[in-house]
DRENVO-578106 format. One line per field, with one value per residue: residue number from 1; residue in three letters; x, y, z negated of N, C-alpha, C in turn. Coordinates in steps of 0.02 Angstrom, whole numbers, plus 50000, padded with zeros to 5 digits. Layout:
N
pos = c(NUM;...)
code = c(ala;...)
nu = c(X;...)
nv = c(Y;...)
nw = c(Z;...)
cau = c(X;...)
cav = c(Y;...)
caw = c(Z;...)
cu = c(X;...)
cv = c(Y;...)
cw = c(Z;...)
//
This chain:
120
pos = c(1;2;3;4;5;6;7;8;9;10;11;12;13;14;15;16;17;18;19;20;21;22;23;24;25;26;27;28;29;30;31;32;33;34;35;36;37;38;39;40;41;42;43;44;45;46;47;48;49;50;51;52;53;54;55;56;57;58;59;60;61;62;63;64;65;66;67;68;69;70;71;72;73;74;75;76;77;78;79;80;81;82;83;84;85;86;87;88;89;90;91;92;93;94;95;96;97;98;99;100;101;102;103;104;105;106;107;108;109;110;111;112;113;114;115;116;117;118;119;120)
code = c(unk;unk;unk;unk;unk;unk;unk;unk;unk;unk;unk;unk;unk;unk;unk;unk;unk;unk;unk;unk;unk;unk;unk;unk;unk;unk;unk;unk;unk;unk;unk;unk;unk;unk;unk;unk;unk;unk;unk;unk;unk;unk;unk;unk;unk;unk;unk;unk;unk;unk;unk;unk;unk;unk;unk;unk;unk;unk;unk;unk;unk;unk;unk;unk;unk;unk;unk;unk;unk;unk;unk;unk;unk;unk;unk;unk;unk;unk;unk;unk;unk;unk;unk;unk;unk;unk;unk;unk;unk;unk;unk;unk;unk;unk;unk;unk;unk;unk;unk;unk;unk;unk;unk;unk;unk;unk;unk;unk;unk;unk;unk;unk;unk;unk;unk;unk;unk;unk;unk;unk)
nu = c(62611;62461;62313;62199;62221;62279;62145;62087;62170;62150;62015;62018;62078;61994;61909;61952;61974;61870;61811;61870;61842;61697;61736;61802;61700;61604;61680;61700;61573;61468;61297;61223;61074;61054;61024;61069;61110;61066;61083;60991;61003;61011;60949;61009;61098;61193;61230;61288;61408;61458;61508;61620;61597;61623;61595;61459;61307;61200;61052;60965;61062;61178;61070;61065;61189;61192;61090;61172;61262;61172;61089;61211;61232;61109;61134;61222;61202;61272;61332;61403;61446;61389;61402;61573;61560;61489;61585;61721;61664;61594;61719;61799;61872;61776;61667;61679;61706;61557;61485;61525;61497;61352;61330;61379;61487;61472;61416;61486;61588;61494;61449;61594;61574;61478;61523;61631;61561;61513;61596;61689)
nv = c(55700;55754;55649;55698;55801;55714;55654;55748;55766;55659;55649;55772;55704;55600;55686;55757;55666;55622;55734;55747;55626;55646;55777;55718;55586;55698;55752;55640;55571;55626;55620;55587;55629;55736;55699;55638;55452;55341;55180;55058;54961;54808;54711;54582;54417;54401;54542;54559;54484;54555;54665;54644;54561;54427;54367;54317;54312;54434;54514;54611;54672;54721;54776;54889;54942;54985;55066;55177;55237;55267;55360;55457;55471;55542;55658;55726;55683;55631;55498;55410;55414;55313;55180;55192;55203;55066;55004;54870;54800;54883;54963;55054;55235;55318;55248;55291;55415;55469;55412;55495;55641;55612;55633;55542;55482;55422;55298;55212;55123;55007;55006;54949;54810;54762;54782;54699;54567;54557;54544;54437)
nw = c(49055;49015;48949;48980;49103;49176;49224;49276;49386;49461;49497;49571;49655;49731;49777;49873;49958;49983;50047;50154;50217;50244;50338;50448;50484;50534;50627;50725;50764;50810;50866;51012;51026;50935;50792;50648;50607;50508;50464;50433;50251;50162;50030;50067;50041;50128;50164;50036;50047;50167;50108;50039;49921;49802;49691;49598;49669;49637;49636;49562;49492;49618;49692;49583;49596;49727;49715;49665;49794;49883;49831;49790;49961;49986;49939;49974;50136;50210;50327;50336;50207;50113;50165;50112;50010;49966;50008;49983;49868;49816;49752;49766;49772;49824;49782;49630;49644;49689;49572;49487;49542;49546;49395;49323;49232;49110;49095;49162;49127;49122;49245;49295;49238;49300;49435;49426;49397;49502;49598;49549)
cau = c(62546;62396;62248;62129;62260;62265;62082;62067;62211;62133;61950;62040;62106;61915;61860;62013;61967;61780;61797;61929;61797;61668;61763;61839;61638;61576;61696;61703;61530;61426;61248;61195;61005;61079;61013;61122;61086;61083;61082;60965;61053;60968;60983;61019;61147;61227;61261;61335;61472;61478;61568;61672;61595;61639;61567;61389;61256;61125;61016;60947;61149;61175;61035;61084;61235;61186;61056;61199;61289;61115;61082;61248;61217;61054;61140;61279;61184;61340;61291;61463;61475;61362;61443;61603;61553;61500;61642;61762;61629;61602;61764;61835;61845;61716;61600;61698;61686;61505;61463;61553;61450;61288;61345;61353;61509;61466;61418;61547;61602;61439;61476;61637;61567;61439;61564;61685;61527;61484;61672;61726)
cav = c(55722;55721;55601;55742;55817;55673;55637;55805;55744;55612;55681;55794;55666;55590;55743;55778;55591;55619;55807;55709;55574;55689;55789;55637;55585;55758;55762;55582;55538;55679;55597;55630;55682;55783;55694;55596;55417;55296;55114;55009;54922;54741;54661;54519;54384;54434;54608;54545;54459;54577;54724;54579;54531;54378;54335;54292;54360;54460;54550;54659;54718;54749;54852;54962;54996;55027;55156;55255;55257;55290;55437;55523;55493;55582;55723;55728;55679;55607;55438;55357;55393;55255;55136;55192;55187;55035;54945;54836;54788;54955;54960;55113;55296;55349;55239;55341;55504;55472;55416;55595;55664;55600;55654;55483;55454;55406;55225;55203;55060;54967;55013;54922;54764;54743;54778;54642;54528;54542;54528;54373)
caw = c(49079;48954;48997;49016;49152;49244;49241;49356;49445;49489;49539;49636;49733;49739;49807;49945;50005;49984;50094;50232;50277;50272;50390;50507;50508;50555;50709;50770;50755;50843;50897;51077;51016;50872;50722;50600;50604;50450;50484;50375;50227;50155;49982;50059;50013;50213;50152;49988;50073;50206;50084;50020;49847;49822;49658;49573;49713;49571;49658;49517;49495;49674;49697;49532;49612;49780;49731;49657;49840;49913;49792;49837;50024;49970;49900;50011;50179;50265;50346;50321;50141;50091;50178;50108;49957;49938;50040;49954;49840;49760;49703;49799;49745;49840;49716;49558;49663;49676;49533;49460;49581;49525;49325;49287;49228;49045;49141;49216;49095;49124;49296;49302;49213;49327;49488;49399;49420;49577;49631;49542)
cu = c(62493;62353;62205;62156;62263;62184;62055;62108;62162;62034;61961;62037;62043;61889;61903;61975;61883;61778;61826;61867;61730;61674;61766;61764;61611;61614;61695;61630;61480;61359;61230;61134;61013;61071;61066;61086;61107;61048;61046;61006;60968;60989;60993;61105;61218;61284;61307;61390;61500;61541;61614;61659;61601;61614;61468;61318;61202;61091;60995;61021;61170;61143;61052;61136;61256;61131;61111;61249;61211;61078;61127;61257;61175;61064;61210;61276;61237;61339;61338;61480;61452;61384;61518;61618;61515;61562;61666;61723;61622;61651;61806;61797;61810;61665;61605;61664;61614;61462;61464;61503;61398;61277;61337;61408;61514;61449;61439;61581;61564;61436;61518;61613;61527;61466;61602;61626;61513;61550;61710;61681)
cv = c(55695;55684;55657;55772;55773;55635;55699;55799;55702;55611;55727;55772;55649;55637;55746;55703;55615;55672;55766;55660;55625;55738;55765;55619;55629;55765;55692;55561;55574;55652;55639;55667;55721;55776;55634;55513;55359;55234;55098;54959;54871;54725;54605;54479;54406;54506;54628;54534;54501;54644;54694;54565;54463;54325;54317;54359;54386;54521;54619;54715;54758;54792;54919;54980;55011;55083;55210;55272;55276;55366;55485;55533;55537;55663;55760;55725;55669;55507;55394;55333;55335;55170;55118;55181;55118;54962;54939;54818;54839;54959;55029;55165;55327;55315;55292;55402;55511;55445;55483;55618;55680;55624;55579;55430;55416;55336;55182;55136;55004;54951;54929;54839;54757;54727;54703;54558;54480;54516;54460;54319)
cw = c(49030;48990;49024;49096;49190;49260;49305;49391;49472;49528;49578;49695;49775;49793;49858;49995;50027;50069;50158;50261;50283;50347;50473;50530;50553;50641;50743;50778;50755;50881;50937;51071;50953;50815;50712;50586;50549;50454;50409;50337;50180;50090;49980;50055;50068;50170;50081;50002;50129;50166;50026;49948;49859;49741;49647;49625;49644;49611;49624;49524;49545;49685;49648;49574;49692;49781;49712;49743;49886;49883;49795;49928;50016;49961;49962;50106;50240;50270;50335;50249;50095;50097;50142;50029;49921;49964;49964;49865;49774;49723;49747;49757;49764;49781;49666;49593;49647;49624;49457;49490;49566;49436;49294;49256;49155;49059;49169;49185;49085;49200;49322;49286;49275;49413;49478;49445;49464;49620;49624;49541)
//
């Protein structure tokens, strides 16, 4: 399998996972007054440790890479995906998906450094 071949393998997959919680959201999580509700998120040190980073709290960092899960909720308007994207300290393919998403994968190695960071 060439690299380029498994690079759309593998945003495939991105996208099958991405569409399934989308989905799974859409039916489990039906608000009684009919609007979609999105819980306030904090840059604080709390909410660092809460999506399990476990290295150097940087505020500046954190925020870069929670506007990109806040810019594909934006685009995407699914109240879970933000969350989901930045669990496990932005290290899930929902981040990749959405950072594809957003056309931003040329970053993605500045990305990673900056994930590494926050993680160790």
């Amino acid at each position: 399998m060439s690299y380029r071949s498994s690079i759309i393998v593998n945003t495939q997959a991105v996208w099958v996972c991405m569409t399934l919680a989308v989905i799974i959201q859409a039916v489990t999580s039906i608000p009684t007054n009919g609007s979609p509700v999105l819980l306030p998120h904090h840059f604080t040190k709390r909410s660092f440790f809460d999506i399990q980073c476990k290295g150097v709290y940087d505020k500046s960092i954190f925020a870069k890479l929670d506007s990109i899960c806040e810019d594909c909720y934006n685009l995407f308007r699914e109240p879970q995906l933000h969350s989901l994207c930045r669990s496990q300290c932005f290290s899930t393919k929902y981040f990749v998906g959405c950072v594809e998403s957003l056309l931003l994968s040329e970053e993605m190695p500045n990305f990673r450094k900056m994930i590494e960071y926050l993680s160790k």
